[in-house]
C-alpha positions in Angstrom: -352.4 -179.1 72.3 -349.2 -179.6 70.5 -348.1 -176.1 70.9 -348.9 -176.0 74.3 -346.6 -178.1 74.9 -343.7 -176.7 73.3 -344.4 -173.8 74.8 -344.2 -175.3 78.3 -341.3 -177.3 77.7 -339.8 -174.5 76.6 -340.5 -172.6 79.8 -339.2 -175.1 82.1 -336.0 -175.7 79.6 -335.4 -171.4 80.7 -336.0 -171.9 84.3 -333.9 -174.6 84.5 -331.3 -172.8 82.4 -331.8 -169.6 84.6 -331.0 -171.2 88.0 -328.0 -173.0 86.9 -326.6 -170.0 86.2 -327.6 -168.4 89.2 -324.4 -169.8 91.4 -322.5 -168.2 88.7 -323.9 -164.3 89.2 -321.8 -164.1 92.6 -318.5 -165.1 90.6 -318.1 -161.6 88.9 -314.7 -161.2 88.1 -313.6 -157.8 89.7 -309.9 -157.8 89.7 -306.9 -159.6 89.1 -303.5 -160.6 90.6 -300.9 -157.9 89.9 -298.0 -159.6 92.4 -297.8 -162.9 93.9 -294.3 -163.1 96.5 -293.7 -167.1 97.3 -296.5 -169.1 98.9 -300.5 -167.6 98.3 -303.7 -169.4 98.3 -306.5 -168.1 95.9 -309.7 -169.5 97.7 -312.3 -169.1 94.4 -316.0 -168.3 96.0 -314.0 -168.8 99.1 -314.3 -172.4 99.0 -311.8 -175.4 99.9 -309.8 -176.8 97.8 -307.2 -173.5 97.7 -305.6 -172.7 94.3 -301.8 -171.1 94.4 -302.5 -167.6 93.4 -300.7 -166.8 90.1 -300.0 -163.1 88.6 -302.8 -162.0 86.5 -305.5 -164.4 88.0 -308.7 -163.2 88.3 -310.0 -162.5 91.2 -313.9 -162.2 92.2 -316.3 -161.7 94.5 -316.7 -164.1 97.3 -312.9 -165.1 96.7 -310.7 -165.6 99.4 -307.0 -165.1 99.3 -304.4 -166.3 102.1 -300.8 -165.4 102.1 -298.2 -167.6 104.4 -295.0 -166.4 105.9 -292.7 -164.3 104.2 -295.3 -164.7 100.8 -297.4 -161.1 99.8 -299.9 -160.7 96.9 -300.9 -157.4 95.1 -304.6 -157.1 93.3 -305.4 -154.5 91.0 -309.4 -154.1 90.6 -311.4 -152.9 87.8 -311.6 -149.4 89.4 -307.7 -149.4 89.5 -307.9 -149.6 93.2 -304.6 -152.0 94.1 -304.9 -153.4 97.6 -301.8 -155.6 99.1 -301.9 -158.2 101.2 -299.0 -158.7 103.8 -297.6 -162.1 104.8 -299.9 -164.2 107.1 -303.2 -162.3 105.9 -306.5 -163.7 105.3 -309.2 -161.2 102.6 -312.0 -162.5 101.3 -314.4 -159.6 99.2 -317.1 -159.5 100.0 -318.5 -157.6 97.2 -317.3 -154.9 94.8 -319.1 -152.7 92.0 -318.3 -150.1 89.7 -321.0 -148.1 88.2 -319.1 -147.0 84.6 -321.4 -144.4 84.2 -321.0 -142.5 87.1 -317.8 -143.6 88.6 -319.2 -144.7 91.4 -317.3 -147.9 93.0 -319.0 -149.7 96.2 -317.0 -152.2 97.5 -316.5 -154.7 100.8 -313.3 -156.7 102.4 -313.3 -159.0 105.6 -309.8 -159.3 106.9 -309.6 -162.1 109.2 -306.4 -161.9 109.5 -303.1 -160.0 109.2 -302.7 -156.6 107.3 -303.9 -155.0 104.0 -302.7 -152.0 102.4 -305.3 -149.8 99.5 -304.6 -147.4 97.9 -307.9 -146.0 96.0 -307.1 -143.9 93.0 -307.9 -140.0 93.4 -310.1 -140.0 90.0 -312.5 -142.2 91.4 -315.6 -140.6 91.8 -317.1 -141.2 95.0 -315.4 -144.5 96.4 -317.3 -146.7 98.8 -315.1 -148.8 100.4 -315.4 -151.0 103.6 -312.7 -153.0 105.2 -314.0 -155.1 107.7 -312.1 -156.9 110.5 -313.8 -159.1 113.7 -313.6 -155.8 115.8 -314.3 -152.5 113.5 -315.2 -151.4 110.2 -313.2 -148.7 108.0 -314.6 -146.7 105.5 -313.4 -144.7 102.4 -316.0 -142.0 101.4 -316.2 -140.1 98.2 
């Protein structure tokens, strides 16, 4: 009886462990600031309260980044693709993965906002890349 119970507390002690980490499987870390020009907000999981974006900040999935007037940021991802954000530009990624065994990068931005510039490095293997804005969708095939 005694170990029956162990055994179940230790089940729901896992389970319980296991969903508070769940929030934390979105916040993969898939890049980092490379360039921050005067006034940028770093939105982490694209959540209020806004963070000043600071050079080599990481920068994950679900984050949002906002740049104000005359104020730029660069990001260099884990794929060495660099994208730039021009002043009064809202991003947020949406998601991004790199297969390391194949090369393979699939990756999503929403610009609500403004301009982006990305430059996606030739060795990559067969890039998937979306940018997203309210009216179209771009896309960067292998």
């Amino acid at each position: 009886m005694e170990r029956k119970l162990i055994i179940l507390a230790t089940a729901i002690f896992l389970m319980v462990f296991a969903s508070s980490m769940a929030p934390m499987a979105g916040a993969e870390e898939v890049g980092s600031f490379t360039q921050v020009v005067k006034s940028v907000d770093h939105l982490k999981g694209g959540k209020s309260p806004a963070q000043p974006a600071k050079v080599d900040g990481k920068v994950a999935i679900k984050d949002g980044v906002e740049t104000h007037a005359d104020s730029r940021a660069q990001m260099k991802f884990v794929d060495n693709t660099t994208m730039i954000v021009a002043p009064k530009s809202k991003v947020t990624i949406e998601d991004y993965m790199v297969d390391r065994k194949t090369g393979k990068t699939k990756a999503a931005m929403q610009v609500f906002q403004g301009l982006v510039r990305t430059v996606v490095p030739e060795e990559a293997a067969t890039p998937d890349f979306q940018i997203k804005t309210t009216t179209s969708i771009m896309g960067i095939r292998g």
